[in-house]
C-alpha positions as CSV (number, residue, x, y, z in Angstrom):
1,X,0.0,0.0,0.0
2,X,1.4,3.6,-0.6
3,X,2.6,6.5,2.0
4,X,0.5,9.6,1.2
5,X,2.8,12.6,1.6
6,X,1.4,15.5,1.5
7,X,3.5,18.7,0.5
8,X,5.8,16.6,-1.5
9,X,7.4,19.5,-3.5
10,X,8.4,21.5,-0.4
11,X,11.3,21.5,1.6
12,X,10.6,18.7,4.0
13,X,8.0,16.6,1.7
14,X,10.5,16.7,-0.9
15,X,13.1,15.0,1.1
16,X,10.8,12.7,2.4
17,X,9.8,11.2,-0.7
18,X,13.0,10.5,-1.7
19,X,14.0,9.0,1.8
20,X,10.7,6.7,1.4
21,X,11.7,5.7,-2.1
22,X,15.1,4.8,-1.5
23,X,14.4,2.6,1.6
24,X,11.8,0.6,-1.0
25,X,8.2,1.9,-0.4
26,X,5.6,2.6,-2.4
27,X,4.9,6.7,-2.6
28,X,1.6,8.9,-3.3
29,X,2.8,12.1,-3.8
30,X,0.4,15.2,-3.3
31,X,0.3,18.7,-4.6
32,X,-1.5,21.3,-6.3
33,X,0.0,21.0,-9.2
34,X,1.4,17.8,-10.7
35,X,2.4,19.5,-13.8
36,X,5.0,21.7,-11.6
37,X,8.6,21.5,-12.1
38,X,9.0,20.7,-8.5
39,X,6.5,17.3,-9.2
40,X,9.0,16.9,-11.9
41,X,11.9,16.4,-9.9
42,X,10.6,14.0,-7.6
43,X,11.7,10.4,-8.0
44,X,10.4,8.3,-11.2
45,X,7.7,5.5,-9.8
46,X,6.2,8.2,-7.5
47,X,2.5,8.4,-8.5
48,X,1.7,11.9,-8.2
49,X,-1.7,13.3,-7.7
50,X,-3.9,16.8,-7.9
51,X,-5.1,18.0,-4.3
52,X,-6.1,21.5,-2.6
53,X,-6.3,21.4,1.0
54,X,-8.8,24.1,0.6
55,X,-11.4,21.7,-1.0
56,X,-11.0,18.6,1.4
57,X,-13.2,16.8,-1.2
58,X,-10.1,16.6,-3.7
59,X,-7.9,14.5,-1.4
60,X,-10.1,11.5,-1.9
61,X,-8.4,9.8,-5.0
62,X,-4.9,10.6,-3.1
63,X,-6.4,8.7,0.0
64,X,-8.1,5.8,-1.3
65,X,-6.1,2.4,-0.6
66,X,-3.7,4.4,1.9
67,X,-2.8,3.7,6.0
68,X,-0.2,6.2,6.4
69,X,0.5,9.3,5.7
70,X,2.4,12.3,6.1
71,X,0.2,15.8,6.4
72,X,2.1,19.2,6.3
73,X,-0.1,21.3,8.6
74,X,0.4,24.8,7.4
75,X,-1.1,27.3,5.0
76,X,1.5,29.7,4.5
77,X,1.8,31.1,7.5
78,X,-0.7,30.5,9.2
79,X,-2.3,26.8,10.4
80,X,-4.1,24.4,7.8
81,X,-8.0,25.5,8.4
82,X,-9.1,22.5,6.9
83,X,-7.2,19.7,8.8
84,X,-10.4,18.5,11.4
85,X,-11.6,17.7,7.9
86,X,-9.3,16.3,6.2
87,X,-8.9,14.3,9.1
88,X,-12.0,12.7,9.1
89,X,-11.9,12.0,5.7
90,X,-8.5,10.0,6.1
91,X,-10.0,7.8,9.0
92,X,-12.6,6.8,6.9
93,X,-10.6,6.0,3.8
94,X,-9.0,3.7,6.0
95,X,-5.8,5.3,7.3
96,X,-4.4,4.3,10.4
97,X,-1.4,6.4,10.8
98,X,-0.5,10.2,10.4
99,X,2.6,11.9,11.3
100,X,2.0,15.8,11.2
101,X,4.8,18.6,10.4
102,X,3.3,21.7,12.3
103,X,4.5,24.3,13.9
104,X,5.1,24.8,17.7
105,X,7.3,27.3,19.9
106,X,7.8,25.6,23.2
107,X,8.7,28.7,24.9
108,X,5.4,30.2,23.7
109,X,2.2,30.3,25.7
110,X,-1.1,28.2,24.3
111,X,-2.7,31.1,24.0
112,X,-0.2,33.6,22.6
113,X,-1.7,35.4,19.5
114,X,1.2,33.0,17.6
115,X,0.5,29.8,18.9
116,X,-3.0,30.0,19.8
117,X,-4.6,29.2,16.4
118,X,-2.7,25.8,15.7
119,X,-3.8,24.5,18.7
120,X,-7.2,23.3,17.4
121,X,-5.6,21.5,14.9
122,X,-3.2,19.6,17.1
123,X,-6.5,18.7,19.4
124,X,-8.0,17.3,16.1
125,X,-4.9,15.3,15.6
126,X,-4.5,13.6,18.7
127,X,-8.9,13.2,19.4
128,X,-8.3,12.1,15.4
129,X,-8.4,8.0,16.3
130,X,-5.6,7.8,14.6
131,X,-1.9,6.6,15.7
132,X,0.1,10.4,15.2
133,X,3.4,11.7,15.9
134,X,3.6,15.5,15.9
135,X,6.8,16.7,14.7
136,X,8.0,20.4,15.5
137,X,11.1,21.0,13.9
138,X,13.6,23.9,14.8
139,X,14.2,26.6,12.2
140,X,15.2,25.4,8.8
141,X,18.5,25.2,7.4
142,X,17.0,25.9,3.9
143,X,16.1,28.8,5.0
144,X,19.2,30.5,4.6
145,X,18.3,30.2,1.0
146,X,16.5,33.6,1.2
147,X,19.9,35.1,1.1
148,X,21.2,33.3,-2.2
149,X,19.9,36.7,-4.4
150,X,22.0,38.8,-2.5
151,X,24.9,36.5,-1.8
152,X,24.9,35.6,-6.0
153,X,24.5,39.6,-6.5
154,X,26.6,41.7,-3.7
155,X,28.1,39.1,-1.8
156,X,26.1,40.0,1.3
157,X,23.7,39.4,3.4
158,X,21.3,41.9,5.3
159,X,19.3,40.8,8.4
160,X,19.2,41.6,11.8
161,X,20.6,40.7,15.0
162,X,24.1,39.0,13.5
163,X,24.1,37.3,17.2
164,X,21.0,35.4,16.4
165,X,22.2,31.8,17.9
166,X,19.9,29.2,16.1
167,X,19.9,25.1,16.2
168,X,19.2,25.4,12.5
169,X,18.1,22.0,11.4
170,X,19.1,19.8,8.3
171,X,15.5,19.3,6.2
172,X,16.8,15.6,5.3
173,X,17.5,15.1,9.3
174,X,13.6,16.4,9.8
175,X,12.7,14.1,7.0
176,X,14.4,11.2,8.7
177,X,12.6,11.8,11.7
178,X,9.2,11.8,9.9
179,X,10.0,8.6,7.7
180,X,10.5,6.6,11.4
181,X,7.7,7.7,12.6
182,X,6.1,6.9,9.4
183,X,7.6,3.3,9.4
184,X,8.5,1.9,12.3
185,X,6.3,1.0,15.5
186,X,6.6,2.7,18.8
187,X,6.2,6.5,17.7
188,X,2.4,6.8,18.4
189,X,1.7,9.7,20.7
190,X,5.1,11.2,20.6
191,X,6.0,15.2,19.9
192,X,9.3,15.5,18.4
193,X,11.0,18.6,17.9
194,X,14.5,18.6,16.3
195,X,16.9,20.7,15.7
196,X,20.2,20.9,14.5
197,X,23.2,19.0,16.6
198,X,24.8,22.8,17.9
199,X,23.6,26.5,17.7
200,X,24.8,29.1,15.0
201,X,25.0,32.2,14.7
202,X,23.6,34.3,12.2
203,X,26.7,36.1,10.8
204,X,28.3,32.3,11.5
205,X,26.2,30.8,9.0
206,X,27.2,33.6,6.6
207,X,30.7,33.0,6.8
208,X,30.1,29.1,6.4
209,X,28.3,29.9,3.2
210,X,31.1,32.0,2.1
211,X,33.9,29.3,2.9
212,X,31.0,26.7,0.7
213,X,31.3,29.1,-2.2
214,X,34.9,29.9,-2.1
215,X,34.9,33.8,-1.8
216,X,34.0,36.0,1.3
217,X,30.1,36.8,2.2
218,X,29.5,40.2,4.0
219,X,26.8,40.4,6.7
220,X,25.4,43.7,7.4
221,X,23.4,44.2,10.2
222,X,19.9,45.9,10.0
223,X,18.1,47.9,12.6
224,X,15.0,46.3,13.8
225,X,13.0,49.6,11.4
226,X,15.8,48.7,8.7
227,X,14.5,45.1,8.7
228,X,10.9,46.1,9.1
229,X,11.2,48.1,5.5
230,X,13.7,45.3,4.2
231,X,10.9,42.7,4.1
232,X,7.8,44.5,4.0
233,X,7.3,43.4,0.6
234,X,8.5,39.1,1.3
235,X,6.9,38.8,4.7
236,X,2.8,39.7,6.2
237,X,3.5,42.3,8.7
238,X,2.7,40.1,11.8
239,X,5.3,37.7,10.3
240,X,8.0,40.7,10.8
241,X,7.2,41.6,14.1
242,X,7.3,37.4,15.1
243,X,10.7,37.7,13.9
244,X,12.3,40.9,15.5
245,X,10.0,39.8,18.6
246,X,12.8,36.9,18.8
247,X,15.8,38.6,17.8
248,X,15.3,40.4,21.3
249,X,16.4,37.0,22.8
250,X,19.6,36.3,20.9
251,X,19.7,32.5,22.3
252,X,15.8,31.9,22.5
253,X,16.0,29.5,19.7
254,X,19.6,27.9,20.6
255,X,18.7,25.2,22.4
256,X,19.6,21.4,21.2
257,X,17.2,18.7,21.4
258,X,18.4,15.2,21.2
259,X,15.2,13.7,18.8
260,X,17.1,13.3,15.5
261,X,20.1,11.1,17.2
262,X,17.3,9.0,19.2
263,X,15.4,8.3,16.9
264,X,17.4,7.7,13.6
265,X,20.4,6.6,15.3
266,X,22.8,8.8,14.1
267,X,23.7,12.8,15.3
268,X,21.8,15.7,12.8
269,X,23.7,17.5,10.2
270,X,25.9,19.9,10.8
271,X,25.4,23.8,9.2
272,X,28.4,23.8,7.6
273,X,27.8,20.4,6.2
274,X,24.0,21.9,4.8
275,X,26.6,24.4,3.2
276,X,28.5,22.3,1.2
277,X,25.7,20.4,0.0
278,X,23.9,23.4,-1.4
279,X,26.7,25.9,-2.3
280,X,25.4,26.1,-5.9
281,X,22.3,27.8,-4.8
282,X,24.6,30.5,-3.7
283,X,27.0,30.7,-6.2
């Protein structure tokens, strides 16, 4: 029977497929658009099918005949409005397992105005019947790939607060993490949040990059207004304020959790190592 993953083309979902593929399963991919380049590039053998989140009712041909599957939680932003549905419709189609890639800020109160709205959706995961595993990832290494434009331009990189310290995680090590929980027994029940083996600093991860790409990478520091203008047109206003909101706590994100070594068996990827890897999308 086939693994539904759901946001197959993104960051994550992407790596996931391939992860699933290689270790010999059978793959549904979903997304809005099969025809996409990014469907393209996903593995040959991976059946790939049309799905909106926004109209529940399309998911059925991508759920029919399937007992696990992977759901990416967000919209944007914000948190997937539609999951209670969705949800329901996967129990009765017969699935029996869901892993869920959300979003959750430990240090964060249920109801802060950030958190508060994707906490009925993790309710309607775990009251769901279903065996889940919510998985809460740190900040993305792929991330850093906001900054290719300038870094291919200028050779810089603009952001605030250079003494950000981040456990950015590896989106293959979150992948991994998923693909356990996905496969193996004993996962039911559990939150997972990793992160990257050590914390880095912003203007850190810069210089990593440059070392990647062979020539020097400047960081200039913004202001907190500086950045507010800087993004206004890439990021929802609330967004901006989230993020220099955290940059007032340079080490609020730095922390190391020990999920992707416990459960994978093997310590996460290192920054520099994401680096390497990628240093063409930054050349």
């Amino acid at each position: 029977m086939p693994i539904l993953v759901t946001g197959a083309t993104g960051t994550v979902g992407g790596s996931l497929v391939r992860q699933l593929v290689a270790a010999g399963h059978d793959v549904r991919a979903l997304t809005r658009d099969p025809a996409s380049p990014a469907a393209a590039a996903l593995p040959s053998g991976v059946e790939v099918l049309a799905g909106d989140f926004a109209r529940p009712d399309t998911l059925a041909p991508a759920l029919r005949g399937v007992t696990r599957m992977h759901l990416v939680a967000m919209d944007g932003y914000g948190p997937l409005s539609t999951g209670a549905e969705i949800l329901e419709l996967a129990r009765k189609a017969g699935v029996r397992r869901v892993t869920h890639l959300g979003h959750n800020d430990p240090s964060r109160a249920d109801d802060d105005p950030l958190e508060a709205p994707h906490r009925p959706l993790h309710r309607a995961i775990e009251n769901s019947g279903l065996e889940w595993t919510h998985v809460f990832p740190g900040e993305f290494m792929a991330n850093t790939r906001d900054w290719a434009p300038a870094i291919r331009a200028e050779g810089v990189v603009r952001a605030p607060f250079g003494d950000w310290n981040s456990a950015l995680v590896h989106e293959a090590d979150i992948a991994a993490v998923i693909l356990a929980a996905l496969t193996d027994d004993g996962h039911a029940g559990q939150v997972y949040q990793p992160t990257g083996p050590e914390p880095v600093r912003r203007r850190d991860a810069v210089e990593m990059i440059g070392a990647a790409i062979g020539r020097p990478v400047r960081f200039d520091e913004l202001t907190p207004e500086q950045a507010r203008e800087y993004w206004k047109d890439d990021y929802p206003a609330e967004v901006i304020e989230w993020f220099l909101e955290m940059g007032r706590y340079l080490d609020g994100n730095a922390w190391v959790a020990p999920d992707v070594e416990q459960v994978t068996g093997r310590p996460g990827r290192t920054f520099r190592q994401w680096a390497v890897e990628h240093a063409d999308d930054f050349r």
